[in-house]
N, CA, C and O atoms as a MOPAC input file, in Angstrom:
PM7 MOZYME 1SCF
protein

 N    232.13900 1   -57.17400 1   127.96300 1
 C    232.59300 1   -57.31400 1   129.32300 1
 C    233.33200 1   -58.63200 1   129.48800 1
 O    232.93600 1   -59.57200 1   128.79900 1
 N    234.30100 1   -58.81000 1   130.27100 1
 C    234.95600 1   -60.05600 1   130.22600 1
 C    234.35600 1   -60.78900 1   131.54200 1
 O    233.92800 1   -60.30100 1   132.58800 1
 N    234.47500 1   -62.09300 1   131.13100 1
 C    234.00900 1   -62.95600 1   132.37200 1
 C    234.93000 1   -62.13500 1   133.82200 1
 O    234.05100 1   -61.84600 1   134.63400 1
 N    236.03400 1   -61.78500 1   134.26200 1
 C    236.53100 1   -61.63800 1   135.46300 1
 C    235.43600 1   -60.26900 1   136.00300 1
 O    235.60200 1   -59.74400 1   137.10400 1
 N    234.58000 1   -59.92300 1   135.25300 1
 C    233.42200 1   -58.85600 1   135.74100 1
 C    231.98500 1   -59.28700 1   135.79700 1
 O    231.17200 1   -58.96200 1   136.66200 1
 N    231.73200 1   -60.25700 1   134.50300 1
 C    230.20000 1   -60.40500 1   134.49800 1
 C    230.20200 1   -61.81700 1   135.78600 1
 O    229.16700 1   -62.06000 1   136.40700 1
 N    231.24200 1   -62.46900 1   135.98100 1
 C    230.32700 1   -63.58500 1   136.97400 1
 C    230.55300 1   -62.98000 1   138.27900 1
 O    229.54100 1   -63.24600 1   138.92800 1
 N    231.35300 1   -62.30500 1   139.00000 1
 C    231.00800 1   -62.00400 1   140.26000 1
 C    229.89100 1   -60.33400 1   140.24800 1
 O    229.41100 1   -59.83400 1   141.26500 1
 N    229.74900 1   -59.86000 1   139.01900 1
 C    228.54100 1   -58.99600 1   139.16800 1
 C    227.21700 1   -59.88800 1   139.06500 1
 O    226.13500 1   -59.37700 1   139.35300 1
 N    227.30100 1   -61.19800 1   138.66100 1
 C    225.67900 1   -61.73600 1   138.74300 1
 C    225.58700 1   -62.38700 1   139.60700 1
 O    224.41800 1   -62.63900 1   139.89900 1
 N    226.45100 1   -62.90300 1   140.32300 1
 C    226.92100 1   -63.21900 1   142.06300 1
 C    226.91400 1   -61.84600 1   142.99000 1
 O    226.61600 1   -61.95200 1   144.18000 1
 N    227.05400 1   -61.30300 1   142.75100 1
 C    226.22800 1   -59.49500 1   143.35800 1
 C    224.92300 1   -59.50800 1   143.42200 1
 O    224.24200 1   -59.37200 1   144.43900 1
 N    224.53800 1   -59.68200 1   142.26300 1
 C    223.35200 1   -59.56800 1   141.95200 1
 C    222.66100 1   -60.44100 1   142.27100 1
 O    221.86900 1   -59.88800 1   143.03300 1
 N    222.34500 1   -61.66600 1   142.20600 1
 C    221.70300 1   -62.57800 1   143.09700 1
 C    221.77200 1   -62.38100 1   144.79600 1
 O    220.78500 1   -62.33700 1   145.53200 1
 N    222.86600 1   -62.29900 1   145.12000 1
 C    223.09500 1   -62.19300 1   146.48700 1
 C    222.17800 1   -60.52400 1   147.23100 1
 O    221.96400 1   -60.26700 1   148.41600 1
 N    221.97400 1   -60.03600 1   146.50700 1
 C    221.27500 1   -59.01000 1   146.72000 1
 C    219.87200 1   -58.60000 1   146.67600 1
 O    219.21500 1   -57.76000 1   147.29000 1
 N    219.44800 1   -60.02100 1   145.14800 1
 C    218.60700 1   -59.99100 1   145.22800 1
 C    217.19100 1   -60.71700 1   146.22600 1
 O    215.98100 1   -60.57000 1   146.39600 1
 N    218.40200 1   -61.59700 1   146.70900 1
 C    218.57700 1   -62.61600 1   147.79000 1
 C    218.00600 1   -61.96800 1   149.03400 1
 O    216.88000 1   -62.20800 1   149.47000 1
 N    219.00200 1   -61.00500 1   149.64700 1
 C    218.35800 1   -60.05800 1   150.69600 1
 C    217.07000 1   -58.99400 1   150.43100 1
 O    216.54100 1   -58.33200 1   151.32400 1
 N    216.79700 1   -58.98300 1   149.41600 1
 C    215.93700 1   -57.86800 1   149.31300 1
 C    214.59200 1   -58.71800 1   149.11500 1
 O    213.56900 1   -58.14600 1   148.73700 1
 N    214.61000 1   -59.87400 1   149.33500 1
 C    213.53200 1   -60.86600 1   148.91700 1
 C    213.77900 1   -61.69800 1   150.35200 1
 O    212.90100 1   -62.55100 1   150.47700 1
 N    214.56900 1   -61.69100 1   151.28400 1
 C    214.17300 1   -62.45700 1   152.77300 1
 C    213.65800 1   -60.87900 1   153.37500 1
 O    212.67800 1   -60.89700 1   154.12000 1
 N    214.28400 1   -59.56500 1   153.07100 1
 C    213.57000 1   -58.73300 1   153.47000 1
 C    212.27100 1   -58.68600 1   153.78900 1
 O    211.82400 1   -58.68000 1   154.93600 1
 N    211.42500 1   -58.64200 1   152.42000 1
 C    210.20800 1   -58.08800 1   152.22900 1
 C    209.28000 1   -59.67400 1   152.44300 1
 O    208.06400 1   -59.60400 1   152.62200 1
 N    209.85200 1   -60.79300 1   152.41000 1
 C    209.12000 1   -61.68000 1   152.97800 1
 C    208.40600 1   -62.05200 1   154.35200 1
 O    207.76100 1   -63.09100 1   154.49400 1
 N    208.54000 1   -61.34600 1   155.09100 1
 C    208.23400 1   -61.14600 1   156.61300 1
 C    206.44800 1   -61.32300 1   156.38400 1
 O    205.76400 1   -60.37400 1   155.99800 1
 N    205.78100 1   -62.90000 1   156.74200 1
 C    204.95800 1   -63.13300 1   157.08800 1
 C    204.32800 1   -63.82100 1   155.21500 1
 O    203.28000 1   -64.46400 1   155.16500 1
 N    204.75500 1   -63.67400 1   154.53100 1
 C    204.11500 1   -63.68600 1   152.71700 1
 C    203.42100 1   -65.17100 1   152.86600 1
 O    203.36900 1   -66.02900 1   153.74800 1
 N    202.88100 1   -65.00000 1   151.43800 1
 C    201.96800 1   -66.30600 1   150.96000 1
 C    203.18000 1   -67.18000 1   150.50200 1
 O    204.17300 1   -66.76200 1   149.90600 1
 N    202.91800 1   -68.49400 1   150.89300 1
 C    203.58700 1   -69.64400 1   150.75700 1
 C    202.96600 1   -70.76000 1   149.74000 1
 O    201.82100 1   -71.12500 1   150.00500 1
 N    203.61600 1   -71.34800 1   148.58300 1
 C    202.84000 1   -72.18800 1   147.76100 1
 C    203.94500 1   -73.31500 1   147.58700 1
 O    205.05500 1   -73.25800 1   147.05700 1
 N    203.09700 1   -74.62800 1   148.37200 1
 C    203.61700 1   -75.62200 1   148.42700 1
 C    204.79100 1   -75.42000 1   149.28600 1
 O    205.81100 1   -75.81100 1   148.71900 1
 N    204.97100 1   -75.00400 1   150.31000 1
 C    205.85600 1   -74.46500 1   151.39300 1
 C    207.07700 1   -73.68400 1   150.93900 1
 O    208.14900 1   -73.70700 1   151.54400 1
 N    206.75900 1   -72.75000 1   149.44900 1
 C    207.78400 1   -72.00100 1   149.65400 1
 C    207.30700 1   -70.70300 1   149.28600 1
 O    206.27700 1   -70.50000 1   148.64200 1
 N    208.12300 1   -69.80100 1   149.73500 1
 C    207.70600 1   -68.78500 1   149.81100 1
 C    207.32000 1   -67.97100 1   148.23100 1
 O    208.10800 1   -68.09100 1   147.29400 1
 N    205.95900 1   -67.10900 1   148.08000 1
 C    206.16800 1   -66.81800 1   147.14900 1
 C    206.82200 1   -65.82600 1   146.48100 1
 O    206.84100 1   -65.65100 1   145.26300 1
 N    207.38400 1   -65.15300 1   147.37600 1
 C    208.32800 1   -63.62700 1   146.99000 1
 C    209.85800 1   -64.32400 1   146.87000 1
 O    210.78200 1   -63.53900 1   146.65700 1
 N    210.17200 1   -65.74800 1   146.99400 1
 C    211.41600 1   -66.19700 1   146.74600 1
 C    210.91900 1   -67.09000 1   145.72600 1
 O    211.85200 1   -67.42900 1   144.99800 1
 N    209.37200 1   -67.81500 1   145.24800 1
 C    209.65000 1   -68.28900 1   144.03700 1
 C    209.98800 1   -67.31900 1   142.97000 1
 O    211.01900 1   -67.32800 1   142.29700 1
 N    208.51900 1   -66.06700 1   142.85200 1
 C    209.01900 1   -65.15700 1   142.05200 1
 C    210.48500 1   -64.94200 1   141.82200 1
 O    211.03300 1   -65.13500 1   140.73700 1
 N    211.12700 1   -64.49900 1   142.99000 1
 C    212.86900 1   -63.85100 1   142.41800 1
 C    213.33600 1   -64.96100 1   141.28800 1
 O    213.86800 1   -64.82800 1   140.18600 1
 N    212.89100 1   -66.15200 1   142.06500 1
 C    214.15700 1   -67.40800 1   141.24300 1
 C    213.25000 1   -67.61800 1   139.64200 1
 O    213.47200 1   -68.48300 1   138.79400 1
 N    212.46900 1   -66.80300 1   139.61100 1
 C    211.47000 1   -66.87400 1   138.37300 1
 C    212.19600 1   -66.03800 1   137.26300 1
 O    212.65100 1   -66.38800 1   136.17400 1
 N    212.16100 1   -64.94000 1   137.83000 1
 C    212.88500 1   -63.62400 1   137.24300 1
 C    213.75500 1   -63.88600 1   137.08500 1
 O    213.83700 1   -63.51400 1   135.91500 1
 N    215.20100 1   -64.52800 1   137.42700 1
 C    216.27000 1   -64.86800 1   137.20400 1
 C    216.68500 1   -65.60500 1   136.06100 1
 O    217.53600 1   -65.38700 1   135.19900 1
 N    215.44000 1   -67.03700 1   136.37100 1
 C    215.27100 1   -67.93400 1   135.35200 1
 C    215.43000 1   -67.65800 1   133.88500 1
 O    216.25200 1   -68.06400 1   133.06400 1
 N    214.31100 1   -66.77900 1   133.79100 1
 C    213.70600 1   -65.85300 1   132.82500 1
 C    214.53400 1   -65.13100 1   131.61700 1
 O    214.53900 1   -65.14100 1   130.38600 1
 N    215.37500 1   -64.37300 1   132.90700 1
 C    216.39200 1   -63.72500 1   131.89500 1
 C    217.94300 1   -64.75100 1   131.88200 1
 O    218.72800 1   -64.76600 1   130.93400 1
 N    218.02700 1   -65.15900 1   132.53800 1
 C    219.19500 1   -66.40100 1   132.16500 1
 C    218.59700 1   -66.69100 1   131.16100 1
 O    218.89200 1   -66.07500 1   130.13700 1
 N    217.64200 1   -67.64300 1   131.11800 1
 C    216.76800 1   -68.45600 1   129.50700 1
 C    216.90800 1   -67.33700 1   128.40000 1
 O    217.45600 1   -67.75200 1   127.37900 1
 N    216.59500 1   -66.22900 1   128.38300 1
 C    216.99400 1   -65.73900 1   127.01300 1
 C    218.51700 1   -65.00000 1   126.83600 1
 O    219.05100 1   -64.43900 1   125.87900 1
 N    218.88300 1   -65.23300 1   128.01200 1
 C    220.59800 1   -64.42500 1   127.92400 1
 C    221.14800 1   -65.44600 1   127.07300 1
 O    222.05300 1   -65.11100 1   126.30800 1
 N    220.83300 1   -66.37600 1   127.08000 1
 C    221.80100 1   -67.71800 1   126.51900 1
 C    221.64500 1   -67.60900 1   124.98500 1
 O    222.75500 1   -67.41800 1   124.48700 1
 N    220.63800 1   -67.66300 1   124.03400 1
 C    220.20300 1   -67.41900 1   122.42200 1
 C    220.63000 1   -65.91500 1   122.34600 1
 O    221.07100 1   -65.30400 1   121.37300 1
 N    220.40600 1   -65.50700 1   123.52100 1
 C    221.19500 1   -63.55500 1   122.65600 1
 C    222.71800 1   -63.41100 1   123.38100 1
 O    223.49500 1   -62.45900 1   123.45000 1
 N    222.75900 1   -64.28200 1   123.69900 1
 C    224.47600 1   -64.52800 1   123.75000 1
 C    225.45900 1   -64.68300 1   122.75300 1
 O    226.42400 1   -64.07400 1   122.29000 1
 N    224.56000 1   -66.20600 1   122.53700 1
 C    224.80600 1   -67.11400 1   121.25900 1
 C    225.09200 1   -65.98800 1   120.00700 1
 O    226.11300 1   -65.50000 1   119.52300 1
 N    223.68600 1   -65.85100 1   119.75800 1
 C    223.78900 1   -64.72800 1   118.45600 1
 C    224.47400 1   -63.29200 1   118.39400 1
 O    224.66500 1   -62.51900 1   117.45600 1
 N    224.78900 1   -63.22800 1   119.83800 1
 C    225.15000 1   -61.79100 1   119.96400 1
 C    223.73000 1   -60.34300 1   119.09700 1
 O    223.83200 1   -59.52600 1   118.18200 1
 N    222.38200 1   -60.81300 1   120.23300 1
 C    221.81500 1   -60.08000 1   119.87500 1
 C    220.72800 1   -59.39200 1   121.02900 1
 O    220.50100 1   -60.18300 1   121.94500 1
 N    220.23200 1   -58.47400 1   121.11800 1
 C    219.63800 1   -58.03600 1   122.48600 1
 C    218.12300 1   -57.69900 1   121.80700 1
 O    217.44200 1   -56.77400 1   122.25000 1
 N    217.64500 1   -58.59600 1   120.62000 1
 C    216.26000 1   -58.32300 1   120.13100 1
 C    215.21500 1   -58.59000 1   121.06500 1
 O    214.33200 1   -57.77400 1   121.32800 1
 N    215.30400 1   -59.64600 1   121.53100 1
 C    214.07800 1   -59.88200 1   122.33100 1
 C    214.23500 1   -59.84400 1   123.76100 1
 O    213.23600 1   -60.10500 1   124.43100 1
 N    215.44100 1   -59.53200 1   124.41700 1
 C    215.70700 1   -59.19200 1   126.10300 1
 C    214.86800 1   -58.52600 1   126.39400 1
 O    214.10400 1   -59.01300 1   127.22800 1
 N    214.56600 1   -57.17700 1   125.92000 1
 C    213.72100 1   -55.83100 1   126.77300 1
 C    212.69200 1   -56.43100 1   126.62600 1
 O    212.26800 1   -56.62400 1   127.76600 1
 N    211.53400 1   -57.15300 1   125.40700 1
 C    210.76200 1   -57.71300 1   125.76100 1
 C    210.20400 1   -58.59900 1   126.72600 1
 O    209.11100 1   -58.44100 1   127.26900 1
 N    211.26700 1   -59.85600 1   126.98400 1
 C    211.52000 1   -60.89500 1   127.98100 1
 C    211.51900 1   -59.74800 1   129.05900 1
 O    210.54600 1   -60.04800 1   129.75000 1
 N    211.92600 1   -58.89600 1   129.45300 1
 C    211.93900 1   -58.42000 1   131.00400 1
 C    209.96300 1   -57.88200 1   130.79200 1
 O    209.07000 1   -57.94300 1   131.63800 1
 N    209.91300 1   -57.50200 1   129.65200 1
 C    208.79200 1   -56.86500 1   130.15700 1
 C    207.24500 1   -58.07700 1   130.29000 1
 O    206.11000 1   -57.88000 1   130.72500 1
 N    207.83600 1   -59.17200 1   129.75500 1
 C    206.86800 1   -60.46900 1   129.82500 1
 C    207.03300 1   -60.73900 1   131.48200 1
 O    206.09600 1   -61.03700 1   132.22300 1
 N    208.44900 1   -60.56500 1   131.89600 1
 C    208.82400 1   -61.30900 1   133.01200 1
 C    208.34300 1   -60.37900 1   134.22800 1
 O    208.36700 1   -60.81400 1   135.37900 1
 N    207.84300 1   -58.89900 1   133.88400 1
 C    207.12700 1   -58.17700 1   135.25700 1
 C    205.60300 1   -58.54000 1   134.79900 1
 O    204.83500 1   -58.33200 1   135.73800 1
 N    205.13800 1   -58.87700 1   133.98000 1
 C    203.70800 1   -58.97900 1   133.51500 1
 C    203.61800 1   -60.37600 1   134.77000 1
 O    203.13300 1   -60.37300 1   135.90100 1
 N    204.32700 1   -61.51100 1   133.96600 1
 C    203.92500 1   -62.86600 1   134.65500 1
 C    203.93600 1   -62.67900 1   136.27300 1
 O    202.97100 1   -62.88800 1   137.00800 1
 N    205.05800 1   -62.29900 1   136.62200 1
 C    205.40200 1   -62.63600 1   138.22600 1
 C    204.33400 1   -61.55800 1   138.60700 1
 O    203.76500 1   -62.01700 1   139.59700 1
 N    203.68600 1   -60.10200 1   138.22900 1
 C    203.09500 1   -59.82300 1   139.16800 1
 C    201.55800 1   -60.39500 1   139.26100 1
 O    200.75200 1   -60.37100 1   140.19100 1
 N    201.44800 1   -61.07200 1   137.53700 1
 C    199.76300 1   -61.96100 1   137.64500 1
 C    200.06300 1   -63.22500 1   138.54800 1
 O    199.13300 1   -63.94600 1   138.90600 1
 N    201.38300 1   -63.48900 1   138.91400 1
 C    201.21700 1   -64.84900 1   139.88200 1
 C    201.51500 1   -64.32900 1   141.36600 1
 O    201.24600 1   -65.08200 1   142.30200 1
 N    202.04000 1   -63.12100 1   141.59800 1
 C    201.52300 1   -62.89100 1   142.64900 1
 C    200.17800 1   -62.44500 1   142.83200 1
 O    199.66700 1   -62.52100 1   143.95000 1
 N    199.59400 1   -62.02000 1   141.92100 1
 C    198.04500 1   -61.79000 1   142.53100 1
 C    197.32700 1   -63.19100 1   142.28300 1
 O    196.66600 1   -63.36700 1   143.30600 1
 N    197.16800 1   -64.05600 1   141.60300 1
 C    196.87500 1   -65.32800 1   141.50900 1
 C    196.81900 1   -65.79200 1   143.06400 1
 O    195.95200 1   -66.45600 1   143.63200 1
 N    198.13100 1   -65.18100 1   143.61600 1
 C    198.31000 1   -66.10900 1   145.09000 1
 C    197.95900 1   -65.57400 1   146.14200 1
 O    197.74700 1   -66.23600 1   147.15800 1
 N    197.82900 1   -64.21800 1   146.08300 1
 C    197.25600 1   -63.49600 1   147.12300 1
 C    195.88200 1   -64.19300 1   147.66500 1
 O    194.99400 1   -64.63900 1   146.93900 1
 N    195.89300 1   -64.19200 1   149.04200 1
 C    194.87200 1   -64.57800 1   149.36300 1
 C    193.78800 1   -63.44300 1   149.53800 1
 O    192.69300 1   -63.52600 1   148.98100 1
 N    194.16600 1   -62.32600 1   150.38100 1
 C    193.10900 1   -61.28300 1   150.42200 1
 C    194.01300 1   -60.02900 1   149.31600 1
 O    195.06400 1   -59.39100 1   149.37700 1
 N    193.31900 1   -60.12200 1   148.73600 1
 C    193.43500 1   -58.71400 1   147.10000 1
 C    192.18700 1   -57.78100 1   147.32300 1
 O    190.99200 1   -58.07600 1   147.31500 1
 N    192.77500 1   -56.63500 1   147.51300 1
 C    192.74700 1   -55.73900 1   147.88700 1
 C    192.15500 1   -54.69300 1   146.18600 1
 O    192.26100 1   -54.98800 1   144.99600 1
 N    191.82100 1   -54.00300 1   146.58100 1
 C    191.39000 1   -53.05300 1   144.93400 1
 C    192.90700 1   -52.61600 1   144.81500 1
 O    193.43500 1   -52.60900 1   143.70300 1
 N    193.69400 1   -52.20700 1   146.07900 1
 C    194.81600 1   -51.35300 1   145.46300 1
 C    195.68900 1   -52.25200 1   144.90900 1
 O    196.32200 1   -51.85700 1   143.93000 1
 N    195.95100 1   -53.84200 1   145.47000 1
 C    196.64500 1   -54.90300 1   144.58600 1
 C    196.33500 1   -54.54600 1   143.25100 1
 O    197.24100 1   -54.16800 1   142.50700 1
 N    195.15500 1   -54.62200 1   142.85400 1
 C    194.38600 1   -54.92700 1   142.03500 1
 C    194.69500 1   -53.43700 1   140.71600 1
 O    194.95100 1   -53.61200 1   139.52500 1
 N    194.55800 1   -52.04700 1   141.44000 1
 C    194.98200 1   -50.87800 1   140.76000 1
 C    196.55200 1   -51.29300 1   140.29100 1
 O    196.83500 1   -51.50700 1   139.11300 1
 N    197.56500 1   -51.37800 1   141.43900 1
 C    198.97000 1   -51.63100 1   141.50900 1
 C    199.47100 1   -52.52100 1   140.35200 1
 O    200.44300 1   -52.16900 1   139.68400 1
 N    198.79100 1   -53.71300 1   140.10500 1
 C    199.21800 1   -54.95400 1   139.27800 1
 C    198.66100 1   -54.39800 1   137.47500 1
 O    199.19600 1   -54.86400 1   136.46900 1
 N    197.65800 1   -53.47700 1   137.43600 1
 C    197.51600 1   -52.93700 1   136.49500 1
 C    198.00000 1   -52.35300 1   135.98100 1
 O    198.13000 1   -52.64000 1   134.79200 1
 N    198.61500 1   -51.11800 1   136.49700 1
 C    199.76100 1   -50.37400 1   136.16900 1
 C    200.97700 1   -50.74200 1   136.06900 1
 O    201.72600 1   -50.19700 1   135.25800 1
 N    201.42400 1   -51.82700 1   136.95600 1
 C    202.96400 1   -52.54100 1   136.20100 1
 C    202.37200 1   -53.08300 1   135.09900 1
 O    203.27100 1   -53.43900 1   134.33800 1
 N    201.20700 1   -53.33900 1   134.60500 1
 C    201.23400 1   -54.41300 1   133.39700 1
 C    201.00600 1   -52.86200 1   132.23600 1
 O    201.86000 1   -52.66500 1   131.37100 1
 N    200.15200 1   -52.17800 1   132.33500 1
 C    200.46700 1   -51.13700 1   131.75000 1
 C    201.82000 1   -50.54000 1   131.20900 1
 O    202.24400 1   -50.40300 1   130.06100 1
 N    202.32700 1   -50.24400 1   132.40000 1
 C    203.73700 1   -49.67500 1   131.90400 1
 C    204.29100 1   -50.91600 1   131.47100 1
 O    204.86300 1   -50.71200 1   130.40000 1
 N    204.38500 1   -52.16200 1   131.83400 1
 C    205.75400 1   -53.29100 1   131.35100 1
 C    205.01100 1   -53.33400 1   129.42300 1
 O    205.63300 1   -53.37500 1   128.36100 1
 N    203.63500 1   -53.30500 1   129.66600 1
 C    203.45500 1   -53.78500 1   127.97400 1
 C    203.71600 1   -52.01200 1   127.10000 1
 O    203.31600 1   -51.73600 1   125.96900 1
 N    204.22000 1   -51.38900 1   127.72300 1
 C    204.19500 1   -50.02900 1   127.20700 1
 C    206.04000 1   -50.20400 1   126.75700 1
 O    206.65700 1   -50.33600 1   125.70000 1
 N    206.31100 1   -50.13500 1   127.83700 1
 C    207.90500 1   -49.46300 1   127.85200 1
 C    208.25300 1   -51.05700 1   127.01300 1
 O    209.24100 1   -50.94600 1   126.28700 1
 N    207.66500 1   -52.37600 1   126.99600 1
 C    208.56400 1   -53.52500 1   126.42200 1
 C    208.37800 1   -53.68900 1   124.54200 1
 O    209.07200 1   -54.16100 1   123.64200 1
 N    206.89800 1   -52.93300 1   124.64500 1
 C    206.38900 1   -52.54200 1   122.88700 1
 C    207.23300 1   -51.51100 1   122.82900 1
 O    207.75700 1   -51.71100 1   121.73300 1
 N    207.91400 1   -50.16700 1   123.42700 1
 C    207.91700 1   -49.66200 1   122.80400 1
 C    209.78600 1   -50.20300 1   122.27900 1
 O    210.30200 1   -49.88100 1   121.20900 1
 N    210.29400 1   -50.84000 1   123.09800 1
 C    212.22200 1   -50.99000 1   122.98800 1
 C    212.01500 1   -52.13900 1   122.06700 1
 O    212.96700 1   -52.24500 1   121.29400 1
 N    211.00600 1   -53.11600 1   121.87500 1
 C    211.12700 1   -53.99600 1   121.11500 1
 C    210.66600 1   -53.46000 1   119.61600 1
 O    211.27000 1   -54.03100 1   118.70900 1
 N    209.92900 1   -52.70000 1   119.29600 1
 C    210.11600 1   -51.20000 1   118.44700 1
 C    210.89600 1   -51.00700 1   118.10100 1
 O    211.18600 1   -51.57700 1   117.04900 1
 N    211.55800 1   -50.35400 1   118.51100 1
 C    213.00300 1   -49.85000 1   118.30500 1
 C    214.27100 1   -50.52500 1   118.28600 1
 O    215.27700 1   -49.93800 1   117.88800 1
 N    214.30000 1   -51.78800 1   118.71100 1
 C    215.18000 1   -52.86900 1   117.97400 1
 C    215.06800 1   -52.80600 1   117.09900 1
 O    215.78100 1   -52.32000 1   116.22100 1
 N    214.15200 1   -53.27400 1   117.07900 1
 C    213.14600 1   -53.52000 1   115.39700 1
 C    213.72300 1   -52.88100 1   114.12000 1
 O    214.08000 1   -53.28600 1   113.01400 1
 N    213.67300 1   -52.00100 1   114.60200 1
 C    213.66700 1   -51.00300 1   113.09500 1
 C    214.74200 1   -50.22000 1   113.61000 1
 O    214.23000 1   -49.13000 1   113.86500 1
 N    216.27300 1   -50.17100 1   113.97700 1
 C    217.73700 1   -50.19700 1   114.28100 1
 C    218.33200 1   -51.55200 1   113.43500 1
 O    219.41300 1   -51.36200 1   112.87700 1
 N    217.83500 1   -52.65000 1   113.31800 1
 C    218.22000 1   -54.05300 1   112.88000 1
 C    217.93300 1   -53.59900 1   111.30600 1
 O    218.63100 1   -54.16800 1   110.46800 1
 N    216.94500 1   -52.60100 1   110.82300 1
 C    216.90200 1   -53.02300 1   109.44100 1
 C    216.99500 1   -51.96300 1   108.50900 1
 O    216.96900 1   -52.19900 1   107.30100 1

């Protein structure tokens, strides 16, 4: 993809992700006065910027699908970390993203795997 597409699609993409995170913030847990459904986003972002840069470099996508699937594990154990009242269904809910993220991120990092050799 040439830069005149990838920087105003990740300027899309922030900006969107932007609204969809003042959205769902209406009333949320706050740590250290900021919100935590806007630290998360800028977490997630972080996240995959930090490994876009070495699989840039190398021109390689080995460990991305993993990194996303580390990056729904973490943000949803730090949103329950922060929750003040957790609920069993938090509690069901945060299981099953970690379920599926360590499912679907073993199984593409798999299959890199053994495509590379």
């Amino acid at each position: 993809m040439s830069k005149k597409i990838t920087i105003p699609s990740s300027l899309i993409s922030i900006f969107l992700a932007s609204l969809v995170a003042i959205g769902i913030n209406q009333g949320g847990v706050s740590i250290s006065g900021i919100s935590l459904i806007y630290f998360c986003c800028a977490l997630i972002f972080v996240a995959q910027w930090l490994v876009f840069i070495p699989s840039y470099i190398f021109q390689t996508e080995h460990y991305f699908d993993l990194t996303g699937s580390l990056t729904y594990i973490s943000v949803t154990l730090l949103a329950i970390l922060f929750t003040i009242d957790i609920t069993l269904r938090d509690i069901l809910l945060a299981l099953l993203v970690w379920i599926w993220a360590f499912r679907l991120g073993s199984f593409l990092f798999v299959r890199v795997k053994k495509s590379r050799q």
